[in-house]
mmCIF file as Biopython writes it, N, C-alpha, C and O atoms, coordinates in Angstrom:
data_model
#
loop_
_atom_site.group_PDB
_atom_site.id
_atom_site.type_symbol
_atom_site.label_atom_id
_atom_site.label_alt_id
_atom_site.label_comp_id
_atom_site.label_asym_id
_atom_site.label_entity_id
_atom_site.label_seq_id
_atom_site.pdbx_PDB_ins_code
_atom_site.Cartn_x
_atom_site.Cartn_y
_atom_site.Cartn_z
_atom_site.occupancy
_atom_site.B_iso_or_equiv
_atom_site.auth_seq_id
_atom_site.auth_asym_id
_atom_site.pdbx_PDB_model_num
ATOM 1   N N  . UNK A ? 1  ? 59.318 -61.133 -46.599 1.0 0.0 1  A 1 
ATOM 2   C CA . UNK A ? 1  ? 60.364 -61.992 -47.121 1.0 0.0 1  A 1 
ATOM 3   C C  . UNK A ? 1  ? 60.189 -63.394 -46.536 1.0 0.0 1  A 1 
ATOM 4   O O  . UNK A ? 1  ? 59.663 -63.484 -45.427 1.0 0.0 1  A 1 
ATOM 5   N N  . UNK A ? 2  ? 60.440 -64.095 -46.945 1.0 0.0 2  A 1 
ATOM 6   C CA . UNK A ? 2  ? 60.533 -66.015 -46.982 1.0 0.0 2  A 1 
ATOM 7   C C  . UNK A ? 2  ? 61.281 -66.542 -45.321 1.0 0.0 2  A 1 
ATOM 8   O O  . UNK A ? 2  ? 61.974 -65.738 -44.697 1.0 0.0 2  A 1 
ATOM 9   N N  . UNK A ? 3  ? 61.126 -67.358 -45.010 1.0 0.0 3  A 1 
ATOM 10  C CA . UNK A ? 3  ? 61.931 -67.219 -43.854 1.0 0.0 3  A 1 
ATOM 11  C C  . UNK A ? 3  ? 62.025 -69.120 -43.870 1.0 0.0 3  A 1 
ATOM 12  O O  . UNK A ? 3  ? 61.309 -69.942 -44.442 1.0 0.0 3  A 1 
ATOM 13  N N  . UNK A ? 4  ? 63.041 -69.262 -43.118 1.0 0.0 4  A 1 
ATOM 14  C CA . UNK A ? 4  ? 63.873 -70.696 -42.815 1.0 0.0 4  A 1 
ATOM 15  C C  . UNK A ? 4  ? 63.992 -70.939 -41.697 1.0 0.0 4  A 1 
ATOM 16  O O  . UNK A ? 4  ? 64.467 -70.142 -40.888 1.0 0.0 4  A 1 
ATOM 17  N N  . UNK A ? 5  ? 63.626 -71.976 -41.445 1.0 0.0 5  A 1 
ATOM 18  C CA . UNK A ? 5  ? 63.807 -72.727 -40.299 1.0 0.0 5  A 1 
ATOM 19  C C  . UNK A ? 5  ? 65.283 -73.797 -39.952 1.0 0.0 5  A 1 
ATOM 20  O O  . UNK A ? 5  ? 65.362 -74.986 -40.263 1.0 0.0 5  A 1 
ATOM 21  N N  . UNK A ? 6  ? 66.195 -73.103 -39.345 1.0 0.0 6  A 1 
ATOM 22  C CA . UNK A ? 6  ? 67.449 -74.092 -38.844 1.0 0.0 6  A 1 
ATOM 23  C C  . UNK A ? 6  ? 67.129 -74.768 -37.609 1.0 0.0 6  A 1 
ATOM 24  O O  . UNK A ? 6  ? 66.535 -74.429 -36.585 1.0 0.0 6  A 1 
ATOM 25  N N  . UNK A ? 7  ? 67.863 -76.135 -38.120 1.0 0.0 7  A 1 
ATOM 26  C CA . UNK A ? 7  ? 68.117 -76.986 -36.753 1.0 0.0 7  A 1 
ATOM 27  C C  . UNK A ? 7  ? 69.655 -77.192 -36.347 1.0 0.0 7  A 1 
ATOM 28  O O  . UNK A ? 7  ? 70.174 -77.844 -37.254 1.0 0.0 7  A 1 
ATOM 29  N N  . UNK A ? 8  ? 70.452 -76.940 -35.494 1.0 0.0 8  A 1 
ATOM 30  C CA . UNK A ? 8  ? 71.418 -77.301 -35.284 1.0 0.0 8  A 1 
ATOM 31  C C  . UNK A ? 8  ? 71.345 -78.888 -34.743 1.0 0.0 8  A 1 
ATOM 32  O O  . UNK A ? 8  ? 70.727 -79.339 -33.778 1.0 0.0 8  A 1 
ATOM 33  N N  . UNK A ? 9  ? 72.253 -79.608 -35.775 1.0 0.0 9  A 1 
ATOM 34  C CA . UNK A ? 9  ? 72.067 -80.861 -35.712 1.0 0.0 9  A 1 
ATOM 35  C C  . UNK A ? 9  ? 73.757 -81.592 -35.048 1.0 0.0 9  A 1 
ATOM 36  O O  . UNK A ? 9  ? 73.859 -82.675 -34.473 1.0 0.0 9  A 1 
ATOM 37  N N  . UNK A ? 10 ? 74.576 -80.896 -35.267 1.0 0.0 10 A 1 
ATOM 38  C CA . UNK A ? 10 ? 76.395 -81.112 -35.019 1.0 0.0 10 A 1 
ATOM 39  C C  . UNK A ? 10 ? 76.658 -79.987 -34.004 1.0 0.0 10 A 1 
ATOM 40  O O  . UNK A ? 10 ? 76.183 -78.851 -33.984 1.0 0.0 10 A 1 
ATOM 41  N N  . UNK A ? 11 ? 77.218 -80.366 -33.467 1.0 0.0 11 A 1 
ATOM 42  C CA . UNK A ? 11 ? 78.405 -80.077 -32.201 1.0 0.0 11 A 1 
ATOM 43  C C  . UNK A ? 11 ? 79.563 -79.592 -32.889 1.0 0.0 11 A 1 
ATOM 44  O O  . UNK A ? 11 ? 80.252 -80.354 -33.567 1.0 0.0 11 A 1 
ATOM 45  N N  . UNK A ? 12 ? 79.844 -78.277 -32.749 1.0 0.0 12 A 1 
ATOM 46  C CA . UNK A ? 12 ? 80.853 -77.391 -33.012 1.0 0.0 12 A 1 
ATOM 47  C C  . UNK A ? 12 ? 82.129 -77.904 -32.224 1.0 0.0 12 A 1 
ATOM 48  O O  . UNK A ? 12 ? 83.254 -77.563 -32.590 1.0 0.0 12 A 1 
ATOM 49  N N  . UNK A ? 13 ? 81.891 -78.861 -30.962 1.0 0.0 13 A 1 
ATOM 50  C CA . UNK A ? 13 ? 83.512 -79.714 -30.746 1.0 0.0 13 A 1 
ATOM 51  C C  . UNK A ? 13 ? 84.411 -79.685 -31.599 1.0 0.0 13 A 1 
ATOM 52  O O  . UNK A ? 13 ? 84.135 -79.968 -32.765 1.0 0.0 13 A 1 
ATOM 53  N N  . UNK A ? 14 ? 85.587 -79.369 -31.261 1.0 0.0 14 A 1 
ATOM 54  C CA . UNK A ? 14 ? 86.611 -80.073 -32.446 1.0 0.0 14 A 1 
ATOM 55  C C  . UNK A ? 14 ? 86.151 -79.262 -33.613 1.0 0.0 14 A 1 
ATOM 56  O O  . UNK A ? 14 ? 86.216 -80.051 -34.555 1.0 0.0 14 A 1 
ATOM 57  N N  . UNK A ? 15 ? 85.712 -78.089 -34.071 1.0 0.0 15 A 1 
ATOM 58  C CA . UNK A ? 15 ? 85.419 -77.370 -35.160 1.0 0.0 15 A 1 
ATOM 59  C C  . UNK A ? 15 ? 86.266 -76.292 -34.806 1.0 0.0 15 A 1 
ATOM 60  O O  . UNK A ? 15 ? 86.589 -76.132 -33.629 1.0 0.0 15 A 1 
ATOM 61  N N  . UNK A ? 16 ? 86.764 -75.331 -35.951 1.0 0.0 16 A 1 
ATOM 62  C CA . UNK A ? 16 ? 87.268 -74.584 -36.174 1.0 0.0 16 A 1 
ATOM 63  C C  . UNK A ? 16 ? 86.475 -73.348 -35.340 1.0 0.0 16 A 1 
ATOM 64  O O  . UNK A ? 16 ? 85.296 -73.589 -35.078 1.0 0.0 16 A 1 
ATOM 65  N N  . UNK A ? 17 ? 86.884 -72.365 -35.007 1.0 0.0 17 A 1 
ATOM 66  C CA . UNK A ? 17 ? 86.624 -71.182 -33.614 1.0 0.0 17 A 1 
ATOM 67  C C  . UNK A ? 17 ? 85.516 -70.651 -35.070 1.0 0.0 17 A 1 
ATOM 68  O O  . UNK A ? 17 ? 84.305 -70.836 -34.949 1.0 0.0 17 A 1 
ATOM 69  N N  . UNK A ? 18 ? 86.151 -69.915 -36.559 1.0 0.0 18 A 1 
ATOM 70  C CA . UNK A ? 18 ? 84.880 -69.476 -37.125 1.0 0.0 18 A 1 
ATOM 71  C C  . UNK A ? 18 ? 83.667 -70.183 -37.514 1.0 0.0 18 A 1 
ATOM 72  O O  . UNK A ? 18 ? 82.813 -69.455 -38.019 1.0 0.0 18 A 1 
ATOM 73  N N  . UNK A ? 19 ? 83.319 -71.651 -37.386 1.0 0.0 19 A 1 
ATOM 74  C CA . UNK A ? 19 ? 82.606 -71.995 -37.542 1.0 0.0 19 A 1 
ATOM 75  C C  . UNK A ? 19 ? 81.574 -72.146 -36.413 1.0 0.0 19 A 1 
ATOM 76  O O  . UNK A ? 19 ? 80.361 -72.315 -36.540 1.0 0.0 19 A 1 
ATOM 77  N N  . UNK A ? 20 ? 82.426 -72.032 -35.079 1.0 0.0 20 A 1 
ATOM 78  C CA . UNK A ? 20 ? 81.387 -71.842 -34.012 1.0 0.0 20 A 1 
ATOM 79  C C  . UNK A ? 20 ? 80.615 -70.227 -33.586 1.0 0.0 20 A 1 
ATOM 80  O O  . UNK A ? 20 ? 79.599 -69.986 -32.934 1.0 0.0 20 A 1 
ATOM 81  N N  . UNK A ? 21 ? 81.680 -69.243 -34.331 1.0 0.0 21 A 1 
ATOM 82  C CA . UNK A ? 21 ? 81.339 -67.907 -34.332 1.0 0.0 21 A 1 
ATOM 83  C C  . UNK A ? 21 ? 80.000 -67.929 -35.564 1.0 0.0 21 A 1 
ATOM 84  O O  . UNK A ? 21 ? 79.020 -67.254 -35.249 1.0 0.0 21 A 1 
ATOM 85  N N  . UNK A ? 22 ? 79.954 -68.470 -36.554 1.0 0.0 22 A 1 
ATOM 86  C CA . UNK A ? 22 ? 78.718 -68.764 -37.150 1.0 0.0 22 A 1 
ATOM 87  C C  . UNK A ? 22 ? 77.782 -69.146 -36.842 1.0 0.0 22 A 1 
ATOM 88  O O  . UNK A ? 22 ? 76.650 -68.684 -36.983 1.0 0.0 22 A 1 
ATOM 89  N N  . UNK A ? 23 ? 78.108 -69.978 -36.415 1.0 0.0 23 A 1 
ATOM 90  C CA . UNK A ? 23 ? 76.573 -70.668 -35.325 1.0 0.0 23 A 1 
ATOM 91  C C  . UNK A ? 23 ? 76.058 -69.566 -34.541 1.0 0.0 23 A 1 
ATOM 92  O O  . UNK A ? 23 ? 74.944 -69.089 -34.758 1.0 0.0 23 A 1 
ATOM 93  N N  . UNK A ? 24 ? 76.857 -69.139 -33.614 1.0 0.0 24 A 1 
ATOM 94  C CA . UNK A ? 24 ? 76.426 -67.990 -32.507 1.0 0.0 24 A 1 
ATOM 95  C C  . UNK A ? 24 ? 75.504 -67.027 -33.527 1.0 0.0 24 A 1 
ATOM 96  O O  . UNK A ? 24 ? 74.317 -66.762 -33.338 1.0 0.0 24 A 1 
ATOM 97  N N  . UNK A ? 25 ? 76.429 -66.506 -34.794 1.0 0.0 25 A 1 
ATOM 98  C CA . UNK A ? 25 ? 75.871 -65.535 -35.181 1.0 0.0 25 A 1 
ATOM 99  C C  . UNK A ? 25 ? 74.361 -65.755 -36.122 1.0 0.0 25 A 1 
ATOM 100 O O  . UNK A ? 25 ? 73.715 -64.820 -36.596 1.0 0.0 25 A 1 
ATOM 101 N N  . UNK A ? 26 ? 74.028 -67.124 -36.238 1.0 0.0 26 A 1 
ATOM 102 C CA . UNK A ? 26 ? 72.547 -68.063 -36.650 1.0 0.0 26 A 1 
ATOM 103 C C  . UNK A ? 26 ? 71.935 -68.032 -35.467 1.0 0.0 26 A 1 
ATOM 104 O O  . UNK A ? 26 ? 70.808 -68.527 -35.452 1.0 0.0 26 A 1 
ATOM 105 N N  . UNK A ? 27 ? 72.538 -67.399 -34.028 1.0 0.0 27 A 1 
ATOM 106 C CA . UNK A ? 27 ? 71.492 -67.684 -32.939 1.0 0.0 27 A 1 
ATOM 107 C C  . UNK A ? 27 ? 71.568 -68.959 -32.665 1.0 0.0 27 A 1 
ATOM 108 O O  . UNK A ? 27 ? 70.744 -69.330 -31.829 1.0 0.0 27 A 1 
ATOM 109 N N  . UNK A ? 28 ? 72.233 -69.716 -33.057 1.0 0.0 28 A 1 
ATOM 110 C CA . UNK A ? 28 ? 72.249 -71.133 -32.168 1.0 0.0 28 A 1 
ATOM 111 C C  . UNK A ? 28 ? 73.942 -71.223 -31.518 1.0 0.0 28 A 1 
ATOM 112 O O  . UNK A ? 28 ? 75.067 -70.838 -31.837 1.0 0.0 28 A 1 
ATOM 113 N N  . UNK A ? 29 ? 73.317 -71.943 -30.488 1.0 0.0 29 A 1 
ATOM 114 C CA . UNK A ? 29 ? 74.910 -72.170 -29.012 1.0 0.0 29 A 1 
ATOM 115 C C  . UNK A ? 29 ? 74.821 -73.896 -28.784 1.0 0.0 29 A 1 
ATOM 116 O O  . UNK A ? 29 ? 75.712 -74.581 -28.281 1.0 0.0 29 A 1 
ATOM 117 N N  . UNK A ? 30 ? 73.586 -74.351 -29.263 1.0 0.0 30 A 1 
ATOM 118 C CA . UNK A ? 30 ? 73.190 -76.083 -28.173 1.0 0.0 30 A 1 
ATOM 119 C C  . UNK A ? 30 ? 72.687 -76.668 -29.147 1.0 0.0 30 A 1 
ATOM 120 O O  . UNK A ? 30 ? 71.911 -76.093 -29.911 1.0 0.0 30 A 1 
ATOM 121 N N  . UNK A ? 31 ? 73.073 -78.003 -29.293 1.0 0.0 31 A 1 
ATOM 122 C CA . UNK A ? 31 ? 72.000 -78.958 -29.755 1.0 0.0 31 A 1 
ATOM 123 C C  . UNK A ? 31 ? 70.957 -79.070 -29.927 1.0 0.0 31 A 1 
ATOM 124 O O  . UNK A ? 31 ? 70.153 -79.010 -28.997 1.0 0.0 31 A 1 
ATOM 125 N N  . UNK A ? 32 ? 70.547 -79.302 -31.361 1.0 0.0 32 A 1 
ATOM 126 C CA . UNK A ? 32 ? 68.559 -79.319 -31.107 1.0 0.0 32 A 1 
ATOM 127 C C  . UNK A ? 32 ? 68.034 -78.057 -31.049 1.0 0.0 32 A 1 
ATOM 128 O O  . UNK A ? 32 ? 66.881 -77.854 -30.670 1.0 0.0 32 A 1 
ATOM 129 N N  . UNK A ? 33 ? 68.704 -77.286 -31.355 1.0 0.0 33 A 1 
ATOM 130 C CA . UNK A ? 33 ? 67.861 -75.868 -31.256 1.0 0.0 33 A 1 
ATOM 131 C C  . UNK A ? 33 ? 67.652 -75.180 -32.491 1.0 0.0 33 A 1 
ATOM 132 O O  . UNK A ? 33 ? 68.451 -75.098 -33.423 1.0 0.0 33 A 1 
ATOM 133 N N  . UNK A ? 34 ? 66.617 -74.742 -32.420 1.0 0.0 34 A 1 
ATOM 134 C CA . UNK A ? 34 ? 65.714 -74.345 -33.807 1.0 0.0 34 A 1 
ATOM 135 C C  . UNK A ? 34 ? 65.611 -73.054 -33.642 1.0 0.0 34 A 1 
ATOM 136 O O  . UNK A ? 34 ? 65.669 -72.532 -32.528 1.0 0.0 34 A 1 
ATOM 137 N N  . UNK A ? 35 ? 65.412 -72.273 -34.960 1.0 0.0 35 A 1 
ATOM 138 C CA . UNK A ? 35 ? 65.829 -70.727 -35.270 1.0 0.0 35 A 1 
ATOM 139 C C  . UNK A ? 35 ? 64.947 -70.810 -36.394 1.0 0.0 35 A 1 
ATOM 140 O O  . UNK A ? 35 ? 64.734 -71.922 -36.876 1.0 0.0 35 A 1 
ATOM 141 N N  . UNK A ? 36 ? 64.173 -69.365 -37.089 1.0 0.0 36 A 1 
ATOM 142 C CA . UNK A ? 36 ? 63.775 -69.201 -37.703 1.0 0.0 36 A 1 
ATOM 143 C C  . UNK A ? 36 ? 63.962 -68.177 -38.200 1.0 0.0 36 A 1 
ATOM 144 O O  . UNK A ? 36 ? 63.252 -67.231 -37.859 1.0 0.0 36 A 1 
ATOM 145 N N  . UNK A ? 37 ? 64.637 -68.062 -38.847 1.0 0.0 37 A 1 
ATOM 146 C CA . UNK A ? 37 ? 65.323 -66.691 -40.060 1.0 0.0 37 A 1 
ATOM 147 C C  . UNK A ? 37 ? 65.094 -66.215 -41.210 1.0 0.0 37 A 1 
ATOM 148 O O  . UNK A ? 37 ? 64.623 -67.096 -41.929 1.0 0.0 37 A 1 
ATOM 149 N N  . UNK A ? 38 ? 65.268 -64.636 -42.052 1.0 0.0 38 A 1 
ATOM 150 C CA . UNK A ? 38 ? 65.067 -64.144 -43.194 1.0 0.0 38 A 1 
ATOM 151 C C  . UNK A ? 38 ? 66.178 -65.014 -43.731 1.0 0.0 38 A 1 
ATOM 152 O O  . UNK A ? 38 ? 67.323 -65.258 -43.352 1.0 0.0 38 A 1 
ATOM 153 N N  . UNK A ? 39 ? 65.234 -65.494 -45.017 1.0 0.0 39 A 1 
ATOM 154 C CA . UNK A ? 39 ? 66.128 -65.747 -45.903 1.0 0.0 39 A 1 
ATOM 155 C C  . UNK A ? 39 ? 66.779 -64.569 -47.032 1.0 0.0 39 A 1 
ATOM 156 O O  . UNK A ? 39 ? 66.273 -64.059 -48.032 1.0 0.0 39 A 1 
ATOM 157 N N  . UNK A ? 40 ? 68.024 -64.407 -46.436 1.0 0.0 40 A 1 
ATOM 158 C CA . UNK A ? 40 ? 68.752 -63.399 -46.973 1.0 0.0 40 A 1 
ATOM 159 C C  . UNK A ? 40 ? 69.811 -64.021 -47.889 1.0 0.0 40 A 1 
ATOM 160 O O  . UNK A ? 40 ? 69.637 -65.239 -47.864 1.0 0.0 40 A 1 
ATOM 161 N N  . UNK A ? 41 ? 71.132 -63.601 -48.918 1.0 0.0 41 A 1 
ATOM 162 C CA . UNK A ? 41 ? 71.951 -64.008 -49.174 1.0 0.0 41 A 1 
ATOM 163 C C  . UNK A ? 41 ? 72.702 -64.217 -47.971 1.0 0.0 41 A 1 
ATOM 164 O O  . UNK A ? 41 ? 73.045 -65.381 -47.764 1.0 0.0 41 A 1 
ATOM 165 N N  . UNK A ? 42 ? 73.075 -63.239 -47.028 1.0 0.0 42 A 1 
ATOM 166 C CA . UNK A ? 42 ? 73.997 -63.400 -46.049 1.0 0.0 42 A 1 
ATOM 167 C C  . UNK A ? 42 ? 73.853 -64.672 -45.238 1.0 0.0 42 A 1 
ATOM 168 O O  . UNK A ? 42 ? 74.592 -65.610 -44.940 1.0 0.0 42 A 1 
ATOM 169 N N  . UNK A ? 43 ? 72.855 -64.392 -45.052 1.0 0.0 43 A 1 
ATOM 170 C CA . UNK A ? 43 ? 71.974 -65.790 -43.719 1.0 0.0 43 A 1 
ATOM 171 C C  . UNK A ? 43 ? 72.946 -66.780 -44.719 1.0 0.0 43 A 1 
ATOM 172 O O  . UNK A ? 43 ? 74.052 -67.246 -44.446 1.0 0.0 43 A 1 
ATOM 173 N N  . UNK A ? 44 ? 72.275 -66.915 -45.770 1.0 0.0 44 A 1 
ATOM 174 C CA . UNK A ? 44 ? 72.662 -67.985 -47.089 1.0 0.0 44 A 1 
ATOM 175 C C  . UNK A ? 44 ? 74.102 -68.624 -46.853 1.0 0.0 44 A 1 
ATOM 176 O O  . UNK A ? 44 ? 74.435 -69.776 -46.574 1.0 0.0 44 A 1 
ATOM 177 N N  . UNK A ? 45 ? 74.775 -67.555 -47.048 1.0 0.0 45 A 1 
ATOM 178 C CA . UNK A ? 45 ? 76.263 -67.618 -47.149 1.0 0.0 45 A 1 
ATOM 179 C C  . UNK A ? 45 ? 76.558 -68.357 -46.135 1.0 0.0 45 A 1 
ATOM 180 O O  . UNK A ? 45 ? 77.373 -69.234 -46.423 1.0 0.0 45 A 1 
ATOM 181 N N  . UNK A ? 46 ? 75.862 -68.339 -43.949 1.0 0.0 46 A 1 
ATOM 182 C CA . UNK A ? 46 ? 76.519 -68.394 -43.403 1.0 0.0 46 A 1 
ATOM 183 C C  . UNK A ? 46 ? 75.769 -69.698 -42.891 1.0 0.0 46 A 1 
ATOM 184 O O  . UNK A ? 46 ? 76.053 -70.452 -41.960 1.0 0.0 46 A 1 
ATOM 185 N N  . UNK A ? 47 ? 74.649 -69.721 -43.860 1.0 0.0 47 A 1 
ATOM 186 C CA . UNK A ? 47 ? 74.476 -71.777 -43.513 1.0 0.0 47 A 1 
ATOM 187 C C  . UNK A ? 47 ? 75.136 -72.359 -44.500 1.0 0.0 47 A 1 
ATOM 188 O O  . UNK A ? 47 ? 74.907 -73.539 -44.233 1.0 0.0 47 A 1 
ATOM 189 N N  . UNK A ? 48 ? 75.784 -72.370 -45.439 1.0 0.0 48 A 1 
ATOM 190 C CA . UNK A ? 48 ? 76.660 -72.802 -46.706 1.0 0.0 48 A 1 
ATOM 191 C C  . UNK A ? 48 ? 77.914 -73.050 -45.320 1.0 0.0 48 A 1 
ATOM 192 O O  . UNK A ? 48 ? 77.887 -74.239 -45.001 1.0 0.0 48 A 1 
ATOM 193 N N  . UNK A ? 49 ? 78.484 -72.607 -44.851 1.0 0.0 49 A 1 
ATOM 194 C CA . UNK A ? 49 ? 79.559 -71.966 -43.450 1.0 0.0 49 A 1 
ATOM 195 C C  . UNK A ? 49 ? 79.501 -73.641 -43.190 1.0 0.0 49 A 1 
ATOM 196 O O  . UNK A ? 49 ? 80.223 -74.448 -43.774 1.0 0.0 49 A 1 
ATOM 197 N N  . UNK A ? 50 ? 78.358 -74.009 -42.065 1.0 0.0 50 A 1 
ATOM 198 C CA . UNK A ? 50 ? 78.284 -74.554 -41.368 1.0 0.0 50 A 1 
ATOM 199 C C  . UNK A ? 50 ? 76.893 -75.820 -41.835 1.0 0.0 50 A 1 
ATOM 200 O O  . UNK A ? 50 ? 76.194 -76.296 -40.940 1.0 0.0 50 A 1 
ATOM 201 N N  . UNK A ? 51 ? 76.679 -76.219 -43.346 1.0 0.0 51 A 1 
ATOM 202 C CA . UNK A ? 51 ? 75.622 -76.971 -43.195 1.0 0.0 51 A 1 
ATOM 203 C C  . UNK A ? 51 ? 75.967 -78.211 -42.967 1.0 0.0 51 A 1 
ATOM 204 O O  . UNK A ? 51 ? 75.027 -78.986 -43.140 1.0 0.0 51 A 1 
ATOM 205 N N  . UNK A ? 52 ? 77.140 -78.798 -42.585 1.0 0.0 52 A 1 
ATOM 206 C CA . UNK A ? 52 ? 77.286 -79.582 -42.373 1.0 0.0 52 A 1 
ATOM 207 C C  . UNK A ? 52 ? 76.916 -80.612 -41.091 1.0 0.0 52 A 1 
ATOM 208 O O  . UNK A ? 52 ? 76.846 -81.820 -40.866 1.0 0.0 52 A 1 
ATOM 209 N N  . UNK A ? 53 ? 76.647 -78.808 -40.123 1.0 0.0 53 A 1 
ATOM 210 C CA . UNK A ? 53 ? 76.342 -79.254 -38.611 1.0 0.0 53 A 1 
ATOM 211 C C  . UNK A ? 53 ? 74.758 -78.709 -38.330 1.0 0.0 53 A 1 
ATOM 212 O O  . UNK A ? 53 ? 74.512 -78.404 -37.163 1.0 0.0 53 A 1 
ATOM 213 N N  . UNK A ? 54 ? 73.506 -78.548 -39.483 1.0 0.0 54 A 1 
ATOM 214 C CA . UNK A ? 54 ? 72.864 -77.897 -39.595 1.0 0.0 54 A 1 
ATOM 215 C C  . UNK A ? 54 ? 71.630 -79.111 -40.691 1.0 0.0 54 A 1 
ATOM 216 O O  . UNK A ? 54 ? 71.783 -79.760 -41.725 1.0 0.0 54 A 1 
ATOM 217 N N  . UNK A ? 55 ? 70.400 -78.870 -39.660 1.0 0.0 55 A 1 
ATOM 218 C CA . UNK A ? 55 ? 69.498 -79.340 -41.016 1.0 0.0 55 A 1 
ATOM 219 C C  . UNK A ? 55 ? 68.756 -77.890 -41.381 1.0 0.0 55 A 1 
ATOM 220 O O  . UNK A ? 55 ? 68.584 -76.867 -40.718 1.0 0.0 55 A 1 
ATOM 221 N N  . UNK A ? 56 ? 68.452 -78.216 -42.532 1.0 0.0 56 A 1 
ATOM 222 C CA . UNK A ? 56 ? 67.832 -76.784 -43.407 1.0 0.0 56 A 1 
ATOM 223 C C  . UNK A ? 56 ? 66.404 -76.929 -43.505 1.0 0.0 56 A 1 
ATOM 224 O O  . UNK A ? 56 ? 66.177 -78.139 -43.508 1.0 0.0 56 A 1 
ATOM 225 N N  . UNK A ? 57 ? 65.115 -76.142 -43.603 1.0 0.0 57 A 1 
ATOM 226 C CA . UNK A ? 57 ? 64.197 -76.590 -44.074 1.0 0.0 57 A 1 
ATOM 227 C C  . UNK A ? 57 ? 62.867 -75.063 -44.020 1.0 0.0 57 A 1 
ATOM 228 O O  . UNK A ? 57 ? 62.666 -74.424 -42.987 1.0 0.0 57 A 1 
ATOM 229 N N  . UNK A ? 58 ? 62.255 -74.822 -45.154 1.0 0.0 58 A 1 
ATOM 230 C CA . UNK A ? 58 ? 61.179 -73.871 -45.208 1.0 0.0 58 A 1 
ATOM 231 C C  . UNK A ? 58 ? 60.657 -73.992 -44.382 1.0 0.0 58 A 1 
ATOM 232 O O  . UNK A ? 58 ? 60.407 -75.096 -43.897 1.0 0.0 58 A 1 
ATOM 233 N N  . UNK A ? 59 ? 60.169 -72.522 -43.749 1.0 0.0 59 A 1 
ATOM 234 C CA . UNK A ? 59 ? 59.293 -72.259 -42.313 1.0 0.0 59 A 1 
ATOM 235 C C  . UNK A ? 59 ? 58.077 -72.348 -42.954 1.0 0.0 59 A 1 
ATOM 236 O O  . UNK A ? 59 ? 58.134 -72.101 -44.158 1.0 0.0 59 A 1 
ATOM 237 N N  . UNK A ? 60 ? 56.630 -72.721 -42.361 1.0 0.0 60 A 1 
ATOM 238 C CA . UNK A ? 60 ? 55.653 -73.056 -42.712 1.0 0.0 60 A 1 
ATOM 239 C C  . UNK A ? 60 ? 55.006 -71.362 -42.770 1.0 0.0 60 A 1 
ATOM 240 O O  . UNK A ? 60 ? 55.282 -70.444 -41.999 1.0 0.0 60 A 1 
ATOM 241 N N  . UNK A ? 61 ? 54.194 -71.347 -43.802 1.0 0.0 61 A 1 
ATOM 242 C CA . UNK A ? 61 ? 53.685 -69.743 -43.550 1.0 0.0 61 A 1 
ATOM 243 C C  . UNK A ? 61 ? 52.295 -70.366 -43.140 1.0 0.0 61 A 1 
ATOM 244 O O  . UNK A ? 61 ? 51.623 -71.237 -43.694 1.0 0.0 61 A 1 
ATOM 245 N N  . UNK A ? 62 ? 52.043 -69.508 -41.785 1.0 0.0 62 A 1 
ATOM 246 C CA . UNK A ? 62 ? 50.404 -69.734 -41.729 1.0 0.0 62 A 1 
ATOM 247 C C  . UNK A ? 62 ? 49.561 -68.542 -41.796 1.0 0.0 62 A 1 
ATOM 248 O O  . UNK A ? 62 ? 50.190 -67.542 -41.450 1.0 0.0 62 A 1 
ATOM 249 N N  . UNK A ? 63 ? 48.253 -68.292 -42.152 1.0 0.0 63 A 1 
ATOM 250 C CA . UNK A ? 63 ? 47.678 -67.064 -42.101 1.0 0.0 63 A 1 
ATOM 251 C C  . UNK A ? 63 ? 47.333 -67.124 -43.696 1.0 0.0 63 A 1 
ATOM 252 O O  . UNK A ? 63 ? 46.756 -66.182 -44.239 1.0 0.0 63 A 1 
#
């Protein structure tokens, strides 16, 4: 399956408690930190959540 690369780009400060429980549950807690995930609907759903504090972008396939 396809996979995505997140950057947490925004600070969950001053954000609503489920939007920081989203983040956690993307594996990101800090600034600047990059994750690489199945692109699933769910995943989908839960960067739609939070893309506001989030850059999006295709993981490179190598091989």
């Amino acid at each position: 399956m396809a996979k995505i690369r997140i950057t947490q780009t925004g600070s969950p400060i001053g954000r609503r408690g489920d939007q920081r429980a989203t983040l956690v549950a993307l594996g990101l807690n800090k600034m600047h930190r990059t994750k690489e995930v199945e692109d699933t609907p769910s995943t989908r759903g839960r960067i739609d959540k939070v893309k506001h504090l989030l850059r999006v972008e295709e993981a490179r396939q190598d091989g």
